[in-house]
Each structure stands twice: as structure tokens, then as C-alpha cells.
C-alpha positions in Angstrom: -19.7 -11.2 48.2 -15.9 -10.5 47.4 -15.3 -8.1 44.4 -13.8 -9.7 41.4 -10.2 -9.1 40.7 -11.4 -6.6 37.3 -13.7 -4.5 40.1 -10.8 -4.3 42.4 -8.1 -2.9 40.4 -10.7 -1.0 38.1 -11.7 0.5 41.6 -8.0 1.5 42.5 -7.2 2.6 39.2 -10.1 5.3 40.2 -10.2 6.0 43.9 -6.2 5.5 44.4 -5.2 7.9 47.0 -1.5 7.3 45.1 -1.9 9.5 42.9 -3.4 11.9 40.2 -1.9 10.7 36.4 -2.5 12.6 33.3 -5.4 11.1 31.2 -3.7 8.9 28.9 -0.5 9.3 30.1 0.0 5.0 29.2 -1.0 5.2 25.8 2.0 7.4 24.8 4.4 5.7 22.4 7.4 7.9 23.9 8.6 6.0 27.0 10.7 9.7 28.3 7.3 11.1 28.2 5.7 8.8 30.0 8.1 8.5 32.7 7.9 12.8 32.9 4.7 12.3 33.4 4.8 9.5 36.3 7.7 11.2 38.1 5.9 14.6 38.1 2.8 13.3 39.2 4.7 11.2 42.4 6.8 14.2 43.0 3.1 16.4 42.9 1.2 13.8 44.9 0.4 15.1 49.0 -1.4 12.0 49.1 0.9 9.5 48.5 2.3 7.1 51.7 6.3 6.3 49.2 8.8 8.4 48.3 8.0 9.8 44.5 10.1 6.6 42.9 8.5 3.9 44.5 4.6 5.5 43.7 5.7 6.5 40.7 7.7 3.1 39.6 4.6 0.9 41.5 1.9 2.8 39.5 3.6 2.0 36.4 3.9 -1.1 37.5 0.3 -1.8 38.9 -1.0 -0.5 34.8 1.5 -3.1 33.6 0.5 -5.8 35.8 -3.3 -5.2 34.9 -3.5 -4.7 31.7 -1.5 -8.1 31.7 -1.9 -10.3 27.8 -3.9 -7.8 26.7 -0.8 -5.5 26.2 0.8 -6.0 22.8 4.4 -7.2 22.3 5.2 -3.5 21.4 2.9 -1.2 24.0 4.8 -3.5 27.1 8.5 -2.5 25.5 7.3 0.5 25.6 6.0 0.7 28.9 9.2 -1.5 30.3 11.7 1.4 28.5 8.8 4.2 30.9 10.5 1.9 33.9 13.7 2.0 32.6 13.4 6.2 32.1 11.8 6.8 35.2 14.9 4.9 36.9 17.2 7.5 34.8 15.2 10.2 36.4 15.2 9.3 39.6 19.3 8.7 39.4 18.8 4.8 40.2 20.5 2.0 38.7 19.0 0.7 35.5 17.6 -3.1 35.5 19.9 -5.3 33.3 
């Protein structure tokens, strides 16, 4: 029986070999801190098979993608301004 698409990412969310986030670290309402918080974890990660951006950009991502309509107007701004700081802090061009 194939796991359902909830048990899937709720299992990766766990048992990610990615990487290790701060508890939390997506319900911040300071985009900069979240992005601090991705790009240190990526750049702490041995585990990881990216450079730091790309785990760091694809786990913010991956939280974005699942959480999907149940993420408010607001909380996805915020999360899409995390994107656009953790492109600042990695020195890559900003999305227009």
C-alpha cells in the first residue's frame, strides 16, 4: 500500500537527512531571521548531498510547498521575503 502524500512529506519533514532546523524556525514573523536560521543550518548540515543554498532554499521551499492553502495570505509573504533574504545571504540574485 503506497503512503499517502500527508505521510510522505510528514515522514521527510522528520527523518530528512537534509538537514537539522531550529524548532519553529517557520513560524517567525521576521523573514532575516528565518533565513539566518536556514542558511546556518545548510551551512551546519554534514549530511546534506547540495551546496548550503540549494538545501537551504529547497527546505524552505519543501515547508512552503506543503503547508500549501493552509498558509495565510500573510505567513506565505513572509516566508517568500525568508527566500528572498536567504538569496541576499548567499550573494545571489534576487527573484523579480
Amino acid at each position: 500500500m503506497a503512503k499517502s502524500k500527508k505521510k510522505w512529506s510528514q515522514d521527510v519533514t522528520e527523518h530528512s537527512d537534509a538537514m537539522d532546523l531550529k524548532e519553529g524556525v517557520f513560524k517567525s514573523d521576521d523573514p532575516k531571521k528565518i533565513a539566518r536560521s536556514v542558511k546556518h543550518s545548510a551551512e551546519k548540515s554534514d549530511r546534506r548531498k547540495s551546496s548550503p543554498y540549494r538545501a537551504a532554499m529547497s527546505m524552505l521551499t519543501f515547508y512552503i510547498n506543503r503547508a500549501g492553502d493552509q498558509l495565510t495570505k500573510k505567513r506565505r509573504g513572509t516566508l517568500e521575503k525568508a527566500k528572498d533574504e536567504l538569496r541576499k545571504d548567499f550573494a545571489r540574485q534576487p527573484k523579480d
